[in-house]
N, C-alpha and C positions, 0 to 999 in steps of 0.2 A: 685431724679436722673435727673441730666440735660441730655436733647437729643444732641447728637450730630448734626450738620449741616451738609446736605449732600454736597457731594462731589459738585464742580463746573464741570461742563462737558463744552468739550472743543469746544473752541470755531469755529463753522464749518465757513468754506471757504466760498461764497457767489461766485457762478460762474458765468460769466459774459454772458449777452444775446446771444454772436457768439458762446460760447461752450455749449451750452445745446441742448438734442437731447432727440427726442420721445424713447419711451421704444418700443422694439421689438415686433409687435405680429401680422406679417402675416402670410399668411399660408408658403410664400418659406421658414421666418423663421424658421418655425416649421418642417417643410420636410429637410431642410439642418441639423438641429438637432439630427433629428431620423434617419440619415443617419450614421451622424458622429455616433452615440450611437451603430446602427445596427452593425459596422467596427471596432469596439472598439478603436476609434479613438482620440485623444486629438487635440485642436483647440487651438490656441496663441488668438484667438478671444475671448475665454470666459477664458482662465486662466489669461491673462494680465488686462482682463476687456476693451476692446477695443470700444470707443465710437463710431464707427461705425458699428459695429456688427449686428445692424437692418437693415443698407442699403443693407451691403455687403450680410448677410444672406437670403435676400430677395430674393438676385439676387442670388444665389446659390453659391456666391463666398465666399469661406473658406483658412482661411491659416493654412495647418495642421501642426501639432507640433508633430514630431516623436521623440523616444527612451521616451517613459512615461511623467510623467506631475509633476516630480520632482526633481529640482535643486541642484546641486550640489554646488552654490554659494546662496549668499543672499544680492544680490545689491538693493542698497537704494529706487530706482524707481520701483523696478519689481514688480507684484501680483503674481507671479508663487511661490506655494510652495518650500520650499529647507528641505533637505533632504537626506535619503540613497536610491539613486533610484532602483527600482527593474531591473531584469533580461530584459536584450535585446529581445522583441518578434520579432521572424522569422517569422510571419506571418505580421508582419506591411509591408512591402514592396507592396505584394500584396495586401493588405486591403488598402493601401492608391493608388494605381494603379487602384482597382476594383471602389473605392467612385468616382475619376477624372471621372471615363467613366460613371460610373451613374449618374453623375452630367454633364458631354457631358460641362466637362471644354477645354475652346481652351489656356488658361496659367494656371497652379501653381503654389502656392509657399510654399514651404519646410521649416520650419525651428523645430528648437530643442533645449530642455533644454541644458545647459551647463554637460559634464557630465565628468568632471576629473578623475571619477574613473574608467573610461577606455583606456586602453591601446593607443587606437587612437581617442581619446574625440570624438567618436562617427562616424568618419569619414565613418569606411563602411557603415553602416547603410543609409546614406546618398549614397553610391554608388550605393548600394540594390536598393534604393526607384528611383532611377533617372533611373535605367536599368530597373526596373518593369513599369515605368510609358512608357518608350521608345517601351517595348513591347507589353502594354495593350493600349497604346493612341501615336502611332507614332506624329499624327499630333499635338499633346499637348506642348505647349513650358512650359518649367520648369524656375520657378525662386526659388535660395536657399537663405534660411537666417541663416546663421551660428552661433556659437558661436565663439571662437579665436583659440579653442584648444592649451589651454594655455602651452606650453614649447615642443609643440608636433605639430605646426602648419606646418611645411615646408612639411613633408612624409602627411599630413593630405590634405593639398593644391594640392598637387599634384597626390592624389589621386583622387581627387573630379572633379577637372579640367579635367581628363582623361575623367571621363564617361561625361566631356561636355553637363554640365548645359548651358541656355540661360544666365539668367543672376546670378551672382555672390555677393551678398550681404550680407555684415557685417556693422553692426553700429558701430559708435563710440561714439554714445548717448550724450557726453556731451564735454565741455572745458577739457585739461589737467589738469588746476586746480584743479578742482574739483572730478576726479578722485580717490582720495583717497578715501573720502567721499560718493560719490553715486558708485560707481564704482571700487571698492578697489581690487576684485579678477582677474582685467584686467589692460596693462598696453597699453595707448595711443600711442606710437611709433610700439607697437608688431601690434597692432589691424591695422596699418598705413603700417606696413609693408607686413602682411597678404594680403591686397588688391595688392598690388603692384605687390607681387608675384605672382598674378593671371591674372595679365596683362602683366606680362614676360612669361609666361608659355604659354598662349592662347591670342594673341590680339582680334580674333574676340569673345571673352566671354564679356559681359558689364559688368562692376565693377556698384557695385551701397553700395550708404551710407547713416546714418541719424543722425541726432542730434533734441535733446528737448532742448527745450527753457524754461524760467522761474524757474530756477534751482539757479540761481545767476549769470550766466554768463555775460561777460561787451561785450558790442558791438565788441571792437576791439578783441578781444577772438575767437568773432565768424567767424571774416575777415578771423584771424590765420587759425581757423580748415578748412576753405573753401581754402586756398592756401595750406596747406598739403595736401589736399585730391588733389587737381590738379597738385601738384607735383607726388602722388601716381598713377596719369593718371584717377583718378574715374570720370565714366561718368553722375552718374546721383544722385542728394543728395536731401536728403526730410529733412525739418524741420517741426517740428507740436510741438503743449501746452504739455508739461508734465504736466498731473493731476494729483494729488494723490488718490493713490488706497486705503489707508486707514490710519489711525491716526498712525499706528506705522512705515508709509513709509517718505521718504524726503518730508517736504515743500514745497509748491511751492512760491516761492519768487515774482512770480509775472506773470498776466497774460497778457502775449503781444497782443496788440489789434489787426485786420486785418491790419490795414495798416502798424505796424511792421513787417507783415510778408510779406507783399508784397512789402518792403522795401530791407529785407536781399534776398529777391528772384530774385529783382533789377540787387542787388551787385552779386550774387552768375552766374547768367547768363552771367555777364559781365567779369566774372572772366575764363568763357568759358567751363562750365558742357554742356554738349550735354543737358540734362533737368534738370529742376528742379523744385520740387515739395514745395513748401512753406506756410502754412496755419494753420490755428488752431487746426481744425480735422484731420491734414494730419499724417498718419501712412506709418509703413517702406511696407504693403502692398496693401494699398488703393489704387484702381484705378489702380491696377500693371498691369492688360491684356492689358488695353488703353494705359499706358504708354508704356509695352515693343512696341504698335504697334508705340507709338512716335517716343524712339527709334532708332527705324531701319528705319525712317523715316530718323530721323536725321542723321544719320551715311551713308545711300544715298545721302541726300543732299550735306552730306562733300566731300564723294567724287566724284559726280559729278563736283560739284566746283573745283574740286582740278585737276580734267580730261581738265576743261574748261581752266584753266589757263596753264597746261602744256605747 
């Protein structure tokens, strides 16, 4: 009886010296954990797989991921489970209100699975947690990371914008190109248009955006998405590595060195975003409390300038 040859296993990526990072295991780690676990709380930190997850966690900064910890899409880039998500909990509001004040956070940020199979993809829920947080931590600045709410987004926007988040954040994760492919259950103009809508509705709200690199995208692709987004009036755009979170996720096509990325962060400034966030590890909510205080730094400056020239 001849043996069969086993299987070839595939062939792993070999990550480059600027995106490797130490494994988690201080104690804030460990207390931010059992925090999040005590609240029955879900983290975009450990379902996305976020490689900075040890810094942030260290420092007790968490981004919570409300309406459960399962997707109602299955886009090419994500690690978040997809699936039938369970029942909306009434108690998240205040569970994620009660964790901000045990953790004597001075910003948040909000975001949430995609969840189509509700009436308003999820939009109150997101009202709940911003009015719960407004009453348990006045002085707390809220940053949201939405999904599109896909064919429900205008009554969704404008619901959200009422109870007046600090800042305002949707990605647009990639080129239009490519869209189909990593991005198929979204469409790049609605996602384009969502933000726009939040700056007619509220100007002093900060729109903020991001996109991953190494996906395939060509240079001028990315010029493109950086002058839509400035036409859409968005203040502040992050670019960082798309990794892949596992063999059955997109490829990464390629990984852009630091100085790529402090190339397109160049262009992107000069393009005239109030900030921009640009780098290998950079995610949609790393370093988000220092930025928002950037910010509103920036947006003093402008109009100071603009007092001076009057």
């Amino acid at each position: 009886m001849t043996e069969m040859a086993p299987l070839p296993r595939p062939e792993r990526v070999r990550k480059p010296d600027w995106i490797r990072v130490k494994a988690p295991t201080s104690e804030g780690f460990a207390a931010t954990r059992a925090l999040m676990r005590s609240k029955s709380l879900t983290t975009v930190c450990e379902e996305a797989a976020c490689p900075n997850i040890g810094e942030c966690w260290s420092k007790k900064h968490a981004t919570v991921m409300i309406l459960g910890d399962t997707c109602t899409r299955a886009c090419a880039f994500c690690n978040v489970k997809t699936g039938m998500p369970r029942a909306v909990d009434p108690m998240e509001p205040q569970n994620v209100a009660d964790a901000a004040a045990q953790m004597g956070l001075a910003h948040i940020v909000i975001t949430s699975v995609d969840r189509d199979d509700l009436k308003d993809g999820g939009a109150s829920q997101f009202v709940k947690v911003i009015e719960a947080i407004r009453r348990t931590n006045p002085t707390t600045t809220i940053e949201i990371l939405t999904p599109d709410f896909r064919n429900k987004h205008e009554a969704a926007v404008e619901a959200i914008v009422a109870a007046r988040p600090d800042v305002y954040n949707h990605n647009l994760e990639t080129v239009p190109r490519l869209y189909p492919t990593i991005r198929p259950g979204a469409r790049y103009y609605a996602s384009l248009r969502l933000l726009e809508s939040v700056k007619k509705l509220d100007p002093s709200i900060f729109t903020k955006s991001g996109i991953m690199l190494g996906l395939g995208e060509e240079r001028l692709e990315v010029h493109q998405v950086m002058d839509d987004m400035r036409s859409a009036d968005i203040d502040f755009l992050t670019m960082g590595q798309y990794l892949q979170p596992t063999p059955r996720h997109a490829k990464v096509q390629e990984f852009v060195p630091p100085a790529g990325f402090q190339a397109y962060g160049a262009i992107a400034r000069a393009k005239g975003f109030a900030l921009v966030a640009s780098s290998p590890l950079t995610r949609s909510s790393y370093h988000a409390g220092d930025d928002f205080a950037k910010l509103r730094d920036a947006r003093a400056a402008k109009l100071a300038k603009q007092t001076a020239s009057a």
